[in-house]
C-alpha atoms as an extended CHARMM CRD file, in Angstrom:
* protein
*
       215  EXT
         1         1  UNK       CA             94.2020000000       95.2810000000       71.1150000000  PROA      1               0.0000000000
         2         2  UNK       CA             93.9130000000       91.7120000000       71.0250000000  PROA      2               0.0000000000
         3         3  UNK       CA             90.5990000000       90.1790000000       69.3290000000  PROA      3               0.0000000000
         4         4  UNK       CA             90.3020000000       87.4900000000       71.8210000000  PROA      4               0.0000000000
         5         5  UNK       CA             89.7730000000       91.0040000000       74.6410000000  PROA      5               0.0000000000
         6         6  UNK       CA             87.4010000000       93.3470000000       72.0730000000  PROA      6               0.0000000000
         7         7  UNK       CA             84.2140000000       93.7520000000       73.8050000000  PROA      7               0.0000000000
         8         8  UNK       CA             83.0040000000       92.5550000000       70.7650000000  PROA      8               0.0000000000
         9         9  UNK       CA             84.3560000000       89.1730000000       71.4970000000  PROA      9               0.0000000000
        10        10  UNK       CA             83.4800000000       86.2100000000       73.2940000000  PROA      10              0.0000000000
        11        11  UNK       CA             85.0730000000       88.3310000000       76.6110000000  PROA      11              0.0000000000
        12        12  UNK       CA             82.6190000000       90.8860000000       76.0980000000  PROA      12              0.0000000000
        13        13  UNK       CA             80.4720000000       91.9140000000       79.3880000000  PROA      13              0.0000000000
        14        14  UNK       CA             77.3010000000       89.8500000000       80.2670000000  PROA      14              0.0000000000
        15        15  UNK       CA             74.2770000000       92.4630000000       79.5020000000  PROA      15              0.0000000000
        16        16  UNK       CA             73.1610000000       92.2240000000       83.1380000000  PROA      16              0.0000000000
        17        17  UNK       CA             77.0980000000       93.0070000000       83.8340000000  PROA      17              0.0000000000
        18        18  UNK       CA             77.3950000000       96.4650000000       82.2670000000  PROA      18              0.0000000000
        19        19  UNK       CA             79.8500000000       98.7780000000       83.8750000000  PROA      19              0.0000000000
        20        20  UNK       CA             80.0380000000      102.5550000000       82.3040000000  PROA      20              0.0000000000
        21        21  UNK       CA             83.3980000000      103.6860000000       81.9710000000  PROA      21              0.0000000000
        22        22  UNK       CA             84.4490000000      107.5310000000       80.4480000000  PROA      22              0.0000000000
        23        23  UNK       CA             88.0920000000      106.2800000000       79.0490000000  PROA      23              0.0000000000
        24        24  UNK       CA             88.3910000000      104.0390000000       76.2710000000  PROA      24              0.0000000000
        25        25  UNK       CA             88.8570000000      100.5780000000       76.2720000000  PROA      25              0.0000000000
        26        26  UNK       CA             93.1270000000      100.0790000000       76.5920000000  PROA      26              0.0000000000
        27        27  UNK       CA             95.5010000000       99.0670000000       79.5750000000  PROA      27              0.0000000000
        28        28  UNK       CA             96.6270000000      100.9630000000       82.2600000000  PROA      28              0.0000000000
        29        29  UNK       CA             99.8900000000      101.1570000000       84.1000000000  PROA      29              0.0000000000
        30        30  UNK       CA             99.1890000000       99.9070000000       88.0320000000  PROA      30              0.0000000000
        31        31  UNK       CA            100.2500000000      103.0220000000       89.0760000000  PROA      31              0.0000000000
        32        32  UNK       CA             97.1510000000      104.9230000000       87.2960000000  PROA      32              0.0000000000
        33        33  UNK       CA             94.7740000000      101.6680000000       88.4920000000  PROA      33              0.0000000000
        34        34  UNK       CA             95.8710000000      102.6930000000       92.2050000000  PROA      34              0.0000000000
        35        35  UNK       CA             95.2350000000      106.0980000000       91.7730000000  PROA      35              0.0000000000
        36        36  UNK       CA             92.1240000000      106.2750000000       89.4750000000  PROA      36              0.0000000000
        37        37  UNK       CA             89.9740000000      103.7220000000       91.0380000000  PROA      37              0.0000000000
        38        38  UNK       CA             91.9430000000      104.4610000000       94.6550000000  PROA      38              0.0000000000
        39        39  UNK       CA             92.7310000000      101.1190000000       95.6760000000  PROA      39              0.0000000000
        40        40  UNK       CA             93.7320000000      100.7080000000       99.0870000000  PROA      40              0.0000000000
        41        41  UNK       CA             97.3920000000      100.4120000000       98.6940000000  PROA      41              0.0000000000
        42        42  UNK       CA             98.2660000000       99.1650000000      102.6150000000  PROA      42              0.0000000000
        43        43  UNK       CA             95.5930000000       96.3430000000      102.0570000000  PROA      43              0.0000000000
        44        44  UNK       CA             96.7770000000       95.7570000000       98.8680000000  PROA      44              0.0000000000
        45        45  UNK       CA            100.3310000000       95.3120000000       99.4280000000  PROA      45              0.0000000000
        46        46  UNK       CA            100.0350000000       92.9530000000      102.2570000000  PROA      46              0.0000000000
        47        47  UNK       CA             97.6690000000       90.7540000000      100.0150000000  PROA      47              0.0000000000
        48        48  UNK       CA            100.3310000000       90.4340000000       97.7860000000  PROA      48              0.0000000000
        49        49  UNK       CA            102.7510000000       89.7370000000      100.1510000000  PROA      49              0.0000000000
        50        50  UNK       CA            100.7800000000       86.8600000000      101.3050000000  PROA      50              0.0000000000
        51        51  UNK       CA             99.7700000000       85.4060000000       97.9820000000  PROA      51              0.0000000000
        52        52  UNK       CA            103.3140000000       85.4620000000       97.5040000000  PROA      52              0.0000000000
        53        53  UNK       CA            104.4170000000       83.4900000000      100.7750000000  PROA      53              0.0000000000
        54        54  UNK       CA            101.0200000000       81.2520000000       99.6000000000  PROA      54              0.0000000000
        55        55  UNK       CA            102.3180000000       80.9250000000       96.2000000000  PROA      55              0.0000000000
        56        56  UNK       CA            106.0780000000       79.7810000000       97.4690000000  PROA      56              0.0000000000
        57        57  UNK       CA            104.3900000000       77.5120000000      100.2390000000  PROA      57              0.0000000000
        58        58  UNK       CA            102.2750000000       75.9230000000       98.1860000000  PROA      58              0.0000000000
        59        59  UNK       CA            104.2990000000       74.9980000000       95.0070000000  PROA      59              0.0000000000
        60        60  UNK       CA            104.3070000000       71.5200000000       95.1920000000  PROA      60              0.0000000000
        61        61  UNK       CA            100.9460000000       70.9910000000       95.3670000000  PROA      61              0.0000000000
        62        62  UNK       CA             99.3750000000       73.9290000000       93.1080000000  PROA      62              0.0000000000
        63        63  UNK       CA            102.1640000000       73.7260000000       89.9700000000  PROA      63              0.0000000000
        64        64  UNK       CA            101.9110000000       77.2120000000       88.6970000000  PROA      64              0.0000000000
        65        65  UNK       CA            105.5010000000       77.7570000000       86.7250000000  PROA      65              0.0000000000
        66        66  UNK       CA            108.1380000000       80.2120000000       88.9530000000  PROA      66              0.0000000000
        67        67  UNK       CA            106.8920000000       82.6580000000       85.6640000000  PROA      67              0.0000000000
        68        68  UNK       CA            103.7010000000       83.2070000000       87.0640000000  PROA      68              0.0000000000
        69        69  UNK       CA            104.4580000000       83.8720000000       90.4760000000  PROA      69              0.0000000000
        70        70  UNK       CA            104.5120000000       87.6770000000       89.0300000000  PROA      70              0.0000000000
        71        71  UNK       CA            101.3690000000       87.7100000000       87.9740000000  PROA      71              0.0000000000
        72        72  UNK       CA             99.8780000000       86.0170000000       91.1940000000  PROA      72              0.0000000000
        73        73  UNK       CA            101.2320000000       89.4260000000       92.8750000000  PROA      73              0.0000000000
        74        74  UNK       CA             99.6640000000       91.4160000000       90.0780000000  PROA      74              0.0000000000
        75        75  UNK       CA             96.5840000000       89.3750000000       90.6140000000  PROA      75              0.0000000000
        76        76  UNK       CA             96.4430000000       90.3980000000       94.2320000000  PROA      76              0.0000000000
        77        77  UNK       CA             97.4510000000       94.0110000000       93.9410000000  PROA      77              0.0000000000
        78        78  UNK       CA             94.2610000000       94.6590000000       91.6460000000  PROA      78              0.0000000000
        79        79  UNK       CA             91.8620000000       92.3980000000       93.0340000000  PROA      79              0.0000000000
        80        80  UNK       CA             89.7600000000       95.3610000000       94.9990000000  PROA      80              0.0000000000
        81        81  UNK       CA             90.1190000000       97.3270000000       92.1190000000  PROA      81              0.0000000000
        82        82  UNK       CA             86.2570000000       97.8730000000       92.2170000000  PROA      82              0.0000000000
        83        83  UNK       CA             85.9450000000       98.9330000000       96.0320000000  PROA      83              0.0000000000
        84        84  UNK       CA             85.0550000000      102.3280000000       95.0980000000  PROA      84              0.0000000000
        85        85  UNK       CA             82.7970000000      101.9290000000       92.5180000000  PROA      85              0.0000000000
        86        86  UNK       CA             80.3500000000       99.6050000000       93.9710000000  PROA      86              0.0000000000
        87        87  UNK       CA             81.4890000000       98.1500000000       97.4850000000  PROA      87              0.0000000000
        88        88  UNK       CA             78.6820000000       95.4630000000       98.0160000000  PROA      88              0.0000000000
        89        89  UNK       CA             79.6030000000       93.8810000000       94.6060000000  PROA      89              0.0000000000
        90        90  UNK       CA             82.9290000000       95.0670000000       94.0480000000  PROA      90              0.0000000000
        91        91  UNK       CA             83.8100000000       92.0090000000       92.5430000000  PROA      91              0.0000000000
        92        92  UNK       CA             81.8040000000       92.9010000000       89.7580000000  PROA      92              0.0000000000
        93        93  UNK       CA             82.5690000000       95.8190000000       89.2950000000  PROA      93              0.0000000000
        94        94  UNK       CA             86.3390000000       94.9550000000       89.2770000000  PROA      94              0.0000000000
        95        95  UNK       CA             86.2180000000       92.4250000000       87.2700000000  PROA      95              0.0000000000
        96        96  UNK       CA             84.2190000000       94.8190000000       84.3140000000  PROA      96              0.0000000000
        97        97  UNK       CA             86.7420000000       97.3950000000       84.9000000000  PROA      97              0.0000000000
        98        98  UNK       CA             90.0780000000       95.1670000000       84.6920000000  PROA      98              0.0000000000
        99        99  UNK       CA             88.3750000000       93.7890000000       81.4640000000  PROA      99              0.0000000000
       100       100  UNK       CA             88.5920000000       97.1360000000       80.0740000000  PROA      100             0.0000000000
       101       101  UNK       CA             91.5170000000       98.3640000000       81.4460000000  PROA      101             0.0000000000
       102       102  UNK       CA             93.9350000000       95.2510000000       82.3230000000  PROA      102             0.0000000000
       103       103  UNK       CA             96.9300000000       96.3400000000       83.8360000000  PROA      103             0.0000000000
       104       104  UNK       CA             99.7780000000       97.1840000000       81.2290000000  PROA      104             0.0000000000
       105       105  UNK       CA            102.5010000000       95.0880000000       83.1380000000  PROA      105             0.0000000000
       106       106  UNK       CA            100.3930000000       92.2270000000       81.8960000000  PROA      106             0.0000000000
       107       107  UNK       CA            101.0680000000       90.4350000000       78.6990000000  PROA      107             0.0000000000
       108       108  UNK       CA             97.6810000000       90.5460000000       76.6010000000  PROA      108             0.0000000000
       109       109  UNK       CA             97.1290000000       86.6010000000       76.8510000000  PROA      109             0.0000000000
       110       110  UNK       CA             96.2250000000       87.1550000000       80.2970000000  PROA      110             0.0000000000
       111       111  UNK       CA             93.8570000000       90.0510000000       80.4870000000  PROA      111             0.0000000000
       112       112  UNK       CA             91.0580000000       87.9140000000       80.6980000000  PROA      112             0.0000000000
       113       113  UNK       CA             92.5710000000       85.9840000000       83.6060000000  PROA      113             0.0000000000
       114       114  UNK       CA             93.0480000000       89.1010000000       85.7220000000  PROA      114             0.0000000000
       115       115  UNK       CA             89.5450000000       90.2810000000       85.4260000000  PROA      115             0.0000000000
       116       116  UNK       CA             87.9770000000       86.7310000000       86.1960000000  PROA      116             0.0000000000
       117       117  UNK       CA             90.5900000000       86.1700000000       89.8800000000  PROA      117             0.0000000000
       118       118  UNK       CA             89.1740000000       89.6670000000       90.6520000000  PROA      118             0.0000000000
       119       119  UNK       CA             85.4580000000       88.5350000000       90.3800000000  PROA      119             0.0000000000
       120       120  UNK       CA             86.4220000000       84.8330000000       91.8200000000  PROA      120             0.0000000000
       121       121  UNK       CA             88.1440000000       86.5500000000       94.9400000000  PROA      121             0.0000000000
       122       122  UNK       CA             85.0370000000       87.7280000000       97.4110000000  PROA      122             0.0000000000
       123       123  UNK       CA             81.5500000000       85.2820000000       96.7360000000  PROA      123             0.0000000000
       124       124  UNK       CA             81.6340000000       81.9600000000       98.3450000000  PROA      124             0.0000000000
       125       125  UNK       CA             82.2810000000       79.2980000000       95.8860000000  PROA      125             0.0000000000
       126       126  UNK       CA             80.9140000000       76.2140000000       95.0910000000  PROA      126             0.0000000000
       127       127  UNK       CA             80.9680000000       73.5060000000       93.0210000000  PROA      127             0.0000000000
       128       128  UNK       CA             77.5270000000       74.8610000000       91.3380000000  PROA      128             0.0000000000
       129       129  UNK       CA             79.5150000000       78.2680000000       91.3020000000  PROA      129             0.0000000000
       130       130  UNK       CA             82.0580000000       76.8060000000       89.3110000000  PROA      130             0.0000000000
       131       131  UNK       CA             79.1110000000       75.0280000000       87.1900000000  PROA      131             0.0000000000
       132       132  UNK       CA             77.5370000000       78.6520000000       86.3120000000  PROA      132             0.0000000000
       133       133  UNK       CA             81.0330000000       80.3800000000       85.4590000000  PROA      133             0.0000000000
       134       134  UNK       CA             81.0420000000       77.8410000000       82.6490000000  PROA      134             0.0000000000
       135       135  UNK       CA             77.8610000000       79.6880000000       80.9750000000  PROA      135             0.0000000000
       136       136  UNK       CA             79.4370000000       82.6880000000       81.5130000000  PROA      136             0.0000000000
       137       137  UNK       CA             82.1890000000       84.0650000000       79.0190000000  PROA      137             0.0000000000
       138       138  UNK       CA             84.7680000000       82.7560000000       81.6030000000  PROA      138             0.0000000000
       139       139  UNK       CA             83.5640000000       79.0670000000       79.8210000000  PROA      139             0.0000000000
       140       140  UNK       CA             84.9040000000       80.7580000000       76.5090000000  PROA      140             0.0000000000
       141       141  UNK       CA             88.4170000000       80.8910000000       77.5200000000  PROA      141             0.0000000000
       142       142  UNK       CA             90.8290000000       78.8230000000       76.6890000000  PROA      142             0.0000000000
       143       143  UNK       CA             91.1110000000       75.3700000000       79.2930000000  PROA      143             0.0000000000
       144       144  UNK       CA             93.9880000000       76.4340000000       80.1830000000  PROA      144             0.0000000000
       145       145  UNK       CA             93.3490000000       79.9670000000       81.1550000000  PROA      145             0.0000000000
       146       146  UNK       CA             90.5500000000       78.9120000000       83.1950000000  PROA      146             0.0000000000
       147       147  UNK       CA             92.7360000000       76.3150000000       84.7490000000  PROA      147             0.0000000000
       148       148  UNK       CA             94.8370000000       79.1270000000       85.8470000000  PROA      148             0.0000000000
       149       149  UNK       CA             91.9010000000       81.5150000000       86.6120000000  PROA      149             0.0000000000
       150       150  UNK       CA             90.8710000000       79.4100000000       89.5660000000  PROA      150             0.0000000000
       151       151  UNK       CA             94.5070000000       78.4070000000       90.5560000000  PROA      151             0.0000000000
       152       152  UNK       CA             95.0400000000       81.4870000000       90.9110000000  PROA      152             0.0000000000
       153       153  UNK       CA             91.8530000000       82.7370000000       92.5920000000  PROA      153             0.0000000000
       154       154  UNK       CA             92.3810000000       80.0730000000       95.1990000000  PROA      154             0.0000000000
       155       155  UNK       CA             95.9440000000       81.6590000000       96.1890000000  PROA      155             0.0000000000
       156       156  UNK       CA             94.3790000000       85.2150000000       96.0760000000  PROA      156             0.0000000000
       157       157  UNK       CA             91.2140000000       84.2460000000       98.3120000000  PROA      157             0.0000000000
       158       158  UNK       CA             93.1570000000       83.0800000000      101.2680000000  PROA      158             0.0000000000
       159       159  UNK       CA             95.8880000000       85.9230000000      100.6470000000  PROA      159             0.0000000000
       160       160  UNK       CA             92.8130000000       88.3720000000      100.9700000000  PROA      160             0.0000000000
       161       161  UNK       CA             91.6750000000       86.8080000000      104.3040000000  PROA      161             0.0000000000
       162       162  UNK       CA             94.8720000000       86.5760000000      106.2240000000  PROA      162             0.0000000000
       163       163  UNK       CA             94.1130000000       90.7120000000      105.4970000000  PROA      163             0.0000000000
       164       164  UNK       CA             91.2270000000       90.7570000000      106.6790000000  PROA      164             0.0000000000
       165       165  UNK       CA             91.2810000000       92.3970000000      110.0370000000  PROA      165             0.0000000000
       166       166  UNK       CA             93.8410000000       94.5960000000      108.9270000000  PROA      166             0.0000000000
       167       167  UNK       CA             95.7320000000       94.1690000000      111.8720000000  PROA      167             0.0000000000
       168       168  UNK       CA             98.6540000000       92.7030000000      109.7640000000  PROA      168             0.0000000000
       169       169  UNK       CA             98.2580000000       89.1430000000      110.5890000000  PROA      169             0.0000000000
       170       170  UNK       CA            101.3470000000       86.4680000000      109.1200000000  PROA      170             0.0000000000
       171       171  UNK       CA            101.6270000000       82.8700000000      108.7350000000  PROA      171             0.0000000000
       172       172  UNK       CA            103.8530000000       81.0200000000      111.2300000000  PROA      172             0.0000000000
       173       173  UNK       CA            104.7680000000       77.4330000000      111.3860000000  PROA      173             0.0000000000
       174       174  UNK       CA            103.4130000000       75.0460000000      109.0010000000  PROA      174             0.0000000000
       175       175  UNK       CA            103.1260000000       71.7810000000      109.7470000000  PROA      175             0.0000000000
       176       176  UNK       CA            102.9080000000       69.6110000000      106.5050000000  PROA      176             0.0000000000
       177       177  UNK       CA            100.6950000000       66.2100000000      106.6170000000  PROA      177             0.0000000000
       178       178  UNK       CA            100.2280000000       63.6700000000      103.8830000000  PROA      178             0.0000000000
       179       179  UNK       CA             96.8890000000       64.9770000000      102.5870000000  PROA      179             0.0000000000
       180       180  UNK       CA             96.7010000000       68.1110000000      104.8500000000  PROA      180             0.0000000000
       181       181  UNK       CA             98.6500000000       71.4120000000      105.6420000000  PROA      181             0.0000000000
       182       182  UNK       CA             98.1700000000       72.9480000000      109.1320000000  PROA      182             0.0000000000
       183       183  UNK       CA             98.7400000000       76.5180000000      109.1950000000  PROA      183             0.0000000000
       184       184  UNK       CA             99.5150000000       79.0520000000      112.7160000000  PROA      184             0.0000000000
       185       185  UNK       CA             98.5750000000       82.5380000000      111.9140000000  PROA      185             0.0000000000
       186       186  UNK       CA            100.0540000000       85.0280000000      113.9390000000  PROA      186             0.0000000000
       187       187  UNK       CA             99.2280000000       88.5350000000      115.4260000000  PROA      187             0.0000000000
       188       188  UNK       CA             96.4780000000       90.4340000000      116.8230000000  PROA      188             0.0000000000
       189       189  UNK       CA             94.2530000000       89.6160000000      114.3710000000  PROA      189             0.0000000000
       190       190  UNK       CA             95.0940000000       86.0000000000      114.1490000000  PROA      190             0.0000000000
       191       191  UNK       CA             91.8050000000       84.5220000000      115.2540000000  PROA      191             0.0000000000
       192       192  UNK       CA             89.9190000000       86.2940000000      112.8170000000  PROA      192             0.0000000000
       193       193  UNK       CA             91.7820000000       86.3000000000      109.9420000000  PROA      193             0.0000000000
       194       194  UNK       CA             92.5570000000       82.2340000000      110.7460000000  PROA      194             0.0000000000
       195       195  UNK       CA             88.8450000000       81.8940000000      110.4390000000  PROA      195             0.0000000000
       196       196  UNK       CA             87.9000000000       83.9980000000      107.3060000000  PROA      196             0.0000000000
       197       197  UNK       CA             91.0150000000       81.7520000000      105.7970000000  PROA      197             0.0000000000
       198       198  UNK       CA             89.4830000000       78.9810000000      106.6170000000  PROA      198             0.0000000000
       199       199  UNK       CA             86.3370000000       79.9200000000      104.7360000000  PROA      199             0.0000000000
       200       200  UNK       CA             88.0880000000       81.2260000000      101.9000000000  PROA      200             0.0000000000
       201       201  UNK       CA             89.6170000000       77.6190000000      101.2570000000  PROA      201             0.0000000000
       202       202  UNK       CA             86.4360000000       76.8090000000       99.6750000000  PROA      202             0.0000000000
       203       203  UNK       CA             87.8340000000       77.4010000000       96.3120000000  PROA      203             0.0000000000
       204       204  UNK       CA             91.1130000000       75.4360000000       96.9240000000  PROA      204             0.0000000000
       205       205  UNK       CA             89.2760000000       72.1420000000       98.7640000000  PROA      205             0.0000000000
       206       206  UNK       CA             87.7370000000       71.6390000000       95.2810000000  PROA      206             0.0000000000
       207       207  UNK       CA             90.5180000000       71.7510000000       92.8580000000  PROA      207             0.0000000000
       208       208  UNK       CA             93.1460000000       70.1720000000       95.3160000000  PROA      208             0.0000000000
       209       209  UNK       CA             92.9000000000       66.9770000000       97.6110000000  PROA      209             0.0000000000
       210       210  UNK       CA             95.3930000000       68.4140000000      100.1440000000  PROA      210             0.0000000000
       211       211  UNK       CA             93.2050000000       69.9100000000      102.5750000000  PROA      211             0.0000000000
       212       212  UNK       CA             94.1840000000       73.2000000000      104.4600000000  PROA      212             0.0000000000
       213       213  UNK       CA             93.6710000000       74.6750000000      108.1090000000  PROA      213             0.0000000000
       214       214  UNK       CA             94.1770000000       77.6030000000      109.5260000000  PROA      214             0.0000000000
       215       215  UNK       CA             94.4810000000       78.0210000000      113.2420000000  PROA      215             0.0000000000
């Protein structure tokens, strides 16, 4: 296992942040991440699916190489991986279990990254949010991995609230501005999910001047 991921490390879990886990520390296929923590596959697939059509959208404005674009749907297939351990704060919880058992389709590099865009993916975030993740191990991580934690994060957030009804709500025409991107959602769901996006763009308003909308 890589020495930057040891939980003897600078990665290692916040004492306040303990999660008890009965395997040892190693990665695990997604397959055995769906089953053992029993993600909720429907859910997850469609926030994939949107992070996806986010990630292609979006390009020109967020930069993330075509390479990662894999790992963005990774990102979003895990990111409720702590649902059933502790709902009100599965964040948390997902983030201490992807930290000890990243998924194996993942090169070691980015374990770290994968455990912080599950934890970044649910709280409201603000620029004294981002402040405090900087005391945290997160602000032990290479620039550049925590440039492409929250790049990342941003995508997943808004993938996760065009989900949120579950009512399988899609983006329709986008209408591209200078400084702003205007997005229709359709379905039953629309309304709701177009709002939850639209407070899930917290993340992306501050690390991008483009603003979004979601109607």
């Amino acid at each position: 296992m890589d020495k930057d991921f040891s939980m003897n490390s600078d990665y290692r879990i916040e004492s306040d942040e303990q999660f008890v886990e009965n395997l040892p520390p190693g990665p695990l296929s997604l397959e055995v991440i769906f089953h053992r923590y029993g993600i909720e596959r429907n859910h997850a697939d469609n926030v994939a699916r949107n992070a996806l059509e986010l990630f292609d959208l979006l390009n020109s404005i967020h930069g993330l190489d075509s390479e990662m674009r894999t790992f963005v749907e990774v990102a979003a297939l895990v990111h409720d991986t702590g649902v059933t351990k502790d709902l009100e704060n599965h964040h948390k919880a997902g983030r201490n279990i992807l930290r000890l058992h990243p998924p194996a389709e993942l090169p070691e590099k980015l374990w770290p990254v994968i455990a912080w865009t599950t934890f970044l993916h649910k709280k409201k975030i603000k620029k004294e949010k981002l402040e405090e993740l900087e005391r945290k191990s997160f602000g032990k991580m290479p620039e550049d991995l925590q440039d492409l934690t929250l790049k990342v994060a941003s995508l997943i957030r808004l993938a996760d609230a065009l989900d949120y009804s579950r009512m399988g709500s899609r983006i329709g025409k986008v209408k591209f501005g200078k400084m702003n991107i205007l997005f229709e959602i359709e379905g039953l769901g629309a309304a709701i999910d177009a709002e939850r996006m639209n407070q899930k763009a917290d993340l992306w308003h501050l690390l991008y001047a483009t603003k979004l909308e979601f109607r």
